[in-house]
TILUMLO-137732 format. One record per atom (N, C-alpha, C): residue number from 1; residue in three letters; x, y, z. Coordinates in nm, 2 decimals. Last residue first. Layout:
<recs>
REC; NUM; ALA; X; Y; Z
...
</recs>
This chain:
<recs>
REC; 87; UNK; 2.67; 0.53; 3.41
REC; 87; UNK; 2.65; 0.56; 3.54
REC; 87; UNK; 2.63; 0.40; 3.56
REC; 86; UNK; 2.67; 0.48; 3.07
REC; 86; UNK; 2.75; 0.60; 3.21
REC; 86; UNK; 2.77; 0.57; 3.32
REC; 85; UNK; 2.50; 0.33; 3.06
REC; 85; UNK; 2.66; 0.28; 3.05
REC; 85; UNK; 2.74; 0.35; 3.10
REC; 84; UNK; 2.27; 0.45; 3.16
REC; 84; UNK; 2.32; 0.31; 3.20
REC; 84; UNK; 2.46; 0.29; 3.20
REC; 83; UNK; 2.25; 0.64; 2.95
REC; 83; UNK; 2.28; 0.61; 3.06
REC; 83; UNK; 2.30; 0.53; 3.14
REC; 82; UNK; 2.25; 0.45; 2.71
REC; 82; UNK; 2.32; 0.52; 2.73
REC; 82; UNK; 2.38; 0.59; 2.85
REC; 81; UNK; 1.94; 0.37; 2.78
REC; 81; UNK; 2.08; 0.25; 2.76
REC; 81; UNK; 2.23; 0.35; 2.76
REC; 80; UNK; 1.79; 0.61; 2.79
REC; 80; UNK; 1.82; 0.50; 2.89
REC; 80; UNK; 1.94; 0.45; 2.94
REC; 79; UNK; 1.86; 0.70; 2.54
REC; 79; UNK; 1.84; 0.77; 2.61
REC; 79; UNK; 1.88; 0.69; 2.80
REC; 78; UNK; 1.73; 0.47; 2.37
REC; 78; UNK; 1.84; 0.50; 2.41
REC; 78; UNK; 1.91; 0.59; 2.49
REC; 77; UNK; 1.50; 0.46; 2.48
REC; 77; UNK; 1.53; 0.34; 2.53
REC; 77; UNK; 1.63; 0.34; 2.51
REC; 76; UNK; 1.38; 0.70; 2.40
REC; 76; UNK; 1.40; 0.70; 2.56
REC; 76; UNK; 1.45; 0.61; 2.58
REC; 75; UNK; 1.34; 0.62; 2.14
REC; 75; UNK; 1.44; 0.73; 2.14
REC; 75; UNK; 1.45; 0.68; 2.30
REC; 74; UNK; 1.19; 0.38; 2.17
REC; 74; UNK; 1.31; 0.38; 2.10
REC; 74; UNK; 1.38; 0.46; 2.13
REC; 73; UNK; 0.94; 0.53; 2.24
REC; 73; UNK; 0.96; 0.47; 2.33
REC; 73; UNK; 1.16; 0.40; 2.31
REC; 72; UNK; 0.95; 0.70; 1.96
REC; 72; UNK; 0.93; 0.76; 2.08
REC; 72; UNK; 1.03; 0.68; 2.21
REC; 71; UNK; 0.90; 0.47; 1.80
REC; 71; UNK; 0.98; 0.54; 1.79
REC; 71; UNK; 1.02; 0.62; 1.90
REC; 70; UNK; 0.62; 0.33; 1.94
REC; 70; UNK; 0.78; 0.25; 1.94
REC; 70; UNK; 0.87; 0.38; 1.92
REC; 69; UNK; 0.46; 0.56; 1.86
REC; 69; UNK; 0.51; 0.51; 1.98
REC; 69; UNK; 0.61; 0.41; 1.98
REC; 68; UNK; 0.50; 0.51; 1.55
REC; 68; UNK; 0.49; 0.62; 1.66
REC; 68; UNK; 0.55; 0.58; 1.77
REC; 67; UNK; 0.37; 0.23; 1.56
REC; 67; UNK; 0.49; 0.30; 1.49
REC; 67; UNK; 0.56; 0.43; 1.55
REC; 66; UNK; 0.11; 0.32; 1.62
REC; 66; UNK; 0.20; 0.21; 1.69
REC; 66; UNK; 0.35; 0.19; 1.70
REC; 65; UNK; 0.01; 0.51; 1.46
REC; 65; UNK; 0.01; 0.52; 1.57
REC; 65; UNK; 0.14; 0.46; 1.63
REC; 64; UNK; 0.01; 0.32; 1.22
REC; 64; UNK; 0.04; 0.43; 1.22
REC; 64; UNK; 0.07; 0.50; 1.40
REC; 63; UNK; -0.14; 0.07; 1.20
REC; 63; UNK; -0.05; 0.08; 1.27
REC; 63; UNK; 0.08; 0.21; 1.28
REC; 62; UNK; -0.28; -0.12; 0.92
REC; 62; UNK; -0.31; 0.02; 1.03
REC; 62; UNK; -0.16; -0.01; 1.12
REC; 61; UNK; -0.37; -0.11; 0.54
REC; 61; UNK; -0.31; -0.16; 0.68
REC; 61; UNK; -0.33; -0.06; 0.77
REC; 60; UNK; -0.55; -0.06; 0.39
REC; 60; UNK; -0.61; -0.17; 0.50
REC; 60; UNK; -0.45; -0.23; 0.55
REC; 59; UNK; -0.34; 0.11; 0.16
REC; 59; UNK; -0.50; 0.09; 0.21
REC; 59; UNK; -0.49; -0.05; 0.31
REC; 58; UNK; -0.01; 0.23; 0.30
REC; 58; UNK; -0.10; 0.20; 0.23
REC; 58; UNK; -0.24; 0.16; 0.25
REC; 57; UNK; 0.08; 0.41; 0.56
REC; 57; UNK; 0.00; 0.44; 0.48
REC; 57; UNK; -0.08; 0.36; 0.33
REC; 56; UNK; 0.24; 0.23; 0.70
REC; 56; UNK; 0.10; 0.21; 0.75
REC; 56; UNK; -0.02; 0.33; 0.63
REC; 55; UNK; 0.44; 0.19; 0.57
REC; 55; UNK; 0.34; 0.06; 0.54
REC; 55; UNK; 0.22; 0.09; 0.57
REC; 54; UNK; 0.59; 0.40; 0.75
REC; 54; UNK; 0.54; 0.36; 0.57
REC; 54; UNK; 0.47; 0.31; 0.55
REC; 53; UNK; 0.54; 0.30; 0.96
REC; 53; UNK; 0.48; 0.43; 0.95
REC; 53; UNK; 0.48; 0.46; 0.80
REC; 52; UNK; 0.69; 0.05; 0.96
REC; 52; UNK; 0.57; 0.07; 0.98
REC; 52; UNK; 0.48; 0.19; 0.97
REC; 51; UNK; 0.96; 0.26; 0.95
REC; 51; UNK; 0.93; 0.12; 0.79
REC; 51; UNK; 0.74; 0.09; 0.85
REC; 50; UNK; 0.96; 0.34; 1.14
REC; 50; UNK; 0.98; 0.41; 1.04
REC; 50; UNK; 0.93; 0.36; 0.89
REC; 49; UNK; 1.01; 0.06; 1.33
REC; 49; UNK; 0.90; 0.19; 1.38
REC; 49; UNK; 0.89; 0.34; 1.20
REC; 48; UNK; 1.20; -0.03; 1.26
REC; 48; UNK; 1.09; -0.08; 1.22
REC; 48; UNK; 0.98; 0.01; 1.22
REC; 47; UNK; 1.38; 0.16; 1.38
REC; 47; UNK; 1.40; 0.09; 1.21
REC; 47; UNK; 1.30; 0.07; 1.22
REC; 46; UNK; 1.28; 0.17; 1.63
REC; 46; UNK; 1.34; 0.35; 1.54
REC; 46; UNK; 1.31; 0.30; 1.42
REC; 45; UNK; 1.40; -0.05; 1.71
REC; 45; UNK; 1.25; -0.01; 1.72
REC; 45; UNK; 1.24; 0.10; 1.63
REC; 44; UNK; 1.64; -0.09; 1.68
REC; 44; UNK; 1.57; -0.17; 1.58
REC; 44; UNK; 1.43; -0.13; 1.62
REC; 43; UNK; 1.74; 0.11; 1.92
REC; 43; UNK; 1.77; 0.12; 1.75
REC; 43; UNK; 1.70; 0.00; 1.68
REC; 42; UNK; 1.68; -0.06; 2.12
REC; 42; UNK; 1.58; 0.05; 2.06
REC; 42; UNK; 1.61; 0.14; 1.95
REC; 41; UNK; 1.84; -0.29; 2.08
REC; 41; UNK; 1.70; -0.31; 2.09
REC; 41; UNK; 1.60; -0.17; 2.00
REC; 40; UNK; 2.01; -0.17; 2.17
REC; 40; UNK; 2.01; -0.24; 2.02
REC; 40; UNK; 1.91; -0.28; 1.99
REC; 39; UNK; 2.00; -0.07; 2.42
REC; 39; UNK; 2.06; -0.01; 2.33
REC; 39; UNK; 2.02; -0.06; 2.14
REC; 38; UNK; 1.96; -0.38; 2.55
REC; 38; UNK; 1.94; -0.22; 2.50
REC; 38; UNK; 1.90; -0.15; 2.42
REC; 37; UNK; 2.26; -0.41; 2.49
REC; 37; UNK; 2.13; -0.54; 2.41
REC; 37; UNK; 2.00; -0.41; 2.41
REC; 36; UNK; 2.38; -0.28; 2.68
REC; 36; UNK; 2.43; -0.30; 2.54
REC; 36; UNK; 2.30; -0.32; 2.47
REC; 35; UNK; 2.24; -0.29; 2.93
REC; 35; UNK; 2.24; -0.17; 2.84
REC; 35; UNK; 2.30; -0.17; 2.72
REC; 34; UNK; 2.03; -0.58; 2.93
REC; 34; UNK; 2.11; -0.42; 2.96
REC; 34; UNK; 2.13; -0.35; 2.90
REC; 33; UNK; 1.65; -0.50; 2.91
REC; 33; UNK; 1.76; -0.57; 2.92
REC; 33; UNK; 1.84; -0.45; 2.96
REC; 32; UNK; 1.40; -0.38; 2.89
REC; 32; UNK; 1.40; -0.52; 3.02
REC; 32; UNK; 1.52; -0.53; 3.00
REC; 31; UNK; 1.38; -0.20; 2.75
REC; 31; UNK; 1.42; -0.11; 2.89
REC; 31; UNK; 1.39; -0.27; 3.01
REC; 30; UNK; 1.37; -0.30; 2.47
REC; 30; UNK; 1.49; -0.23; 2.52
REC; 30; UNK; 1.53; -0.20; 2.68
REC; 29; UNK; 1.08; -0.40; 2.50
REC; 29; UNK; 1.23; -0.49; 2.52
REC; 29; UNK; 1.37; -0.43; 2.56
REC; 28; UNK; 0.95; -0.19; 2.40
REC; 28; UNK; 0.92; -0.24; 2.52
REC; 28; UNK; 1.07; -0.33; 2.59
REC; 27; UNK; 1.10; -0.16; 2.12
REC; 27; UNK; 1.11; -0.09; 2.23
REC; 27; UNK; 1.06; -0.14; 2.37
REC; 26; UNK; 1.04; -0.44; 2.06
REC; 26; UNK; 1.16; -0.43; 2.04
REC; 26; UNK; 1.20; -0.29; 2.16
REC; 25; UNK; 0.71; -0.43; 2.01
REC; 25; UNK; 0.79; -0.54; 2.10
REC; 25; UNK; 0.95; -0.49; 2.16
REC; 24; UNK; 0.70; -0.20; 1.84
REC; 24; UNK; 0.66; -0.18; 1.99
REC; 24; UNK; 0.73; -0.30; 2.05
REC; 23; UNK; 0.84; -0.34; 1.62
REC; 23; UNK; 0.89; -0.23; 1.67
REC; 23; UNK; 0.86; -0.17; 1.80
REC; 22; UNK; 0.66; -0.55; 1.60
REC; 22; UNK; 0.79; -0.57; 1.61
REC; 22; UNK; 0.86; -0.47; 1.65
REC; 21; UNK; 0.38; -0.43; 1.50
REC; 21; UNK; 0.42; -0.48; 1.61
REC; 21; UNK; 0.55; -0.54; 1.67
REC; 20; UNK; 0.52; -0.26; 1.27
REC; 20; UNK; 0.51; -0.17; 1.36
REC; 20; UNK; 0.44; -0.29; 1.50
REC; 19; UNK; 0.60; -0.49; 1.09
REC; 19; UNK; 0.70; -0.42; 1.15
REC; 19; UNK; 0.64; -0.33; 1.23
REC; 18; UNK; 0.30; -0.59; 1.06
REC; 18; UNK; 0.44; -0.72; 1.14
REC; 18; UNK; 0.53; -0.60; 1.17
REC; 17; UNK; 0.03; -0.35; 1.05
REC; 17; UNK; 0.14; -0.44; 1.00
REC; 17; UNK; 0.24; -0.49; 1.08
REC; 16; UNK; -0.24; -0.48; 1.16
REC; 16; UNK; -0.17; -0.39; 1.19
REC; 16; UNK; -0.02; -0.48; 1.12
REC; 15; UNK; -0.56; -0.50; 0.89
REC; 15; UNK; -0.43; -0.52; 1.01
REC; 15; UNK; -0.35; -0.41; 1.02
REC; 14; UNK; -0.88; -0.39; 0.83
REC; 14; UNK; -0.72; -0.34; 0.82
REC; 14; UNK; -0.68; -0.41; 0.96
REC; 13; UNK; -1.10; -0.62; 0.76
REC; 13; UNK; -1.06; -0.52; 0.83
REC; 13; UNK; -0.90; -0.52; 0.82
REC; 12; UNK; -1.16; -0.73; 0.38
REC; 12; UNK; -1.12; -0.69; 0.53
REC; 12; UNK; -1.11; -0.64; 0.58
REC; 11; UNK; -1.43; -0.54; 0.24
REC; 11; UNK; -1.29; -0.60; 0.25
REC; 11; UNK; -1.28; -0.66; 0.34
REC; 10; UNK; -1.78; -0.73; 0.09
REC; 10; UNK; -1.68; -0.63; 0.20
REC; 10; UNK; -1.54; -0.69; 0.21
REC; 9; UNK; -1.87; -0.94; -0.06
REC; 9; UNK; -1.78; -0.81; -0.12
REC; 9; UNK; -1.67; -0.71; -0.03
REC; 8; UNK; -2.03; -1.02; 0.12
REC; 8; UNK; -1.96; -1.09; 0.05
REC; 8; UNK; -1.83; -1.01; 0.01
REC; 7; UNK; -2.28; -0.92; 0.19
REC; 7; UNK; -2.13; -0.87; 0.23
REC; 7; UNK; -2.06; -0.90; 0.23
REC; 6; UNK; -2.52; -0.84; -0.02
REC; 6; UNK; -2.48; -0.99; 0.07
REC; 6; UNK; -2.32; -0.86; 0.13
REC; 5; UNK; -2.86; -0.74; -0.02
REC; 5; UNK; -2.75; -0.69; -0.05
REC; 5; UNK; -2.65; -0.79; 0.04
REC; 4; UNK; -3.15; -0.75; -0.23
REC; 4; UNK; -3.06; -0.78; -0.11
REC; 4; UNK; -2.94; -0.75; -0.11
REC; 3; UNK; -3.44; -0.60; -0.28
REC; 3; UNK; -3.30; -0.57; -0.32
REC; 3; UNK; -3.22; -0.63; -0.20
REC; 2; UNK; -3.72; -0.75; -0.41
REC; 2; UNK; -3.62; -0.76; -0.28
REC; 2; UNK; -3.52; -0.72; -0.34
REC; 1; UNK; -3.96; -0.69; -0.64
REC; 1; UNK; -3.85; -0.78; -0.61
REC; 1; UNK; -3.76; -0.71; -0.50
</recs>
């Protein structure tokens, strides 16, 4: 007899969770506006970006990385927006 095997059973593939694509959107966003909006932008990348780097440890989510980099791109977007308002 044939051992078949179906893949029925297989999980899903891991998403990327809604706050660490929200968090890359939000930092990308920060350095199209001005410097107030900004500014507020890339403090809601930093938030989300932290809260996805949570999420991203449970099973079959992904976005550990993504998370990361918003934060990163968050820090320079205030970094930015701050100068901006200086100068």
């Amino acid at each position: 007899m044939a051992n078949t095997l179906t893949r029925s059973d297989k999980s899903a593939a891991p998403a990327y969770s809604l706050p660490s694509i929200l968090a890359i959107i939000a930092a990308i966003g920060s350095f199209a506006v001005g410097a107030g909006f900004g500014l507020l932008l890339a403090i809601v990348a930093i938030g989300l970006g932290v809260i996805g780097m949570v999420i991203a440890f449970l099973p079959g989510v992904r976005g550990g990385i993504l998370s990361t980099v918003s934060i990163l791109l968050g820090l320079i977007g205030i970094i930015g927006a701050i100068l901006r308002i200086i100068f």
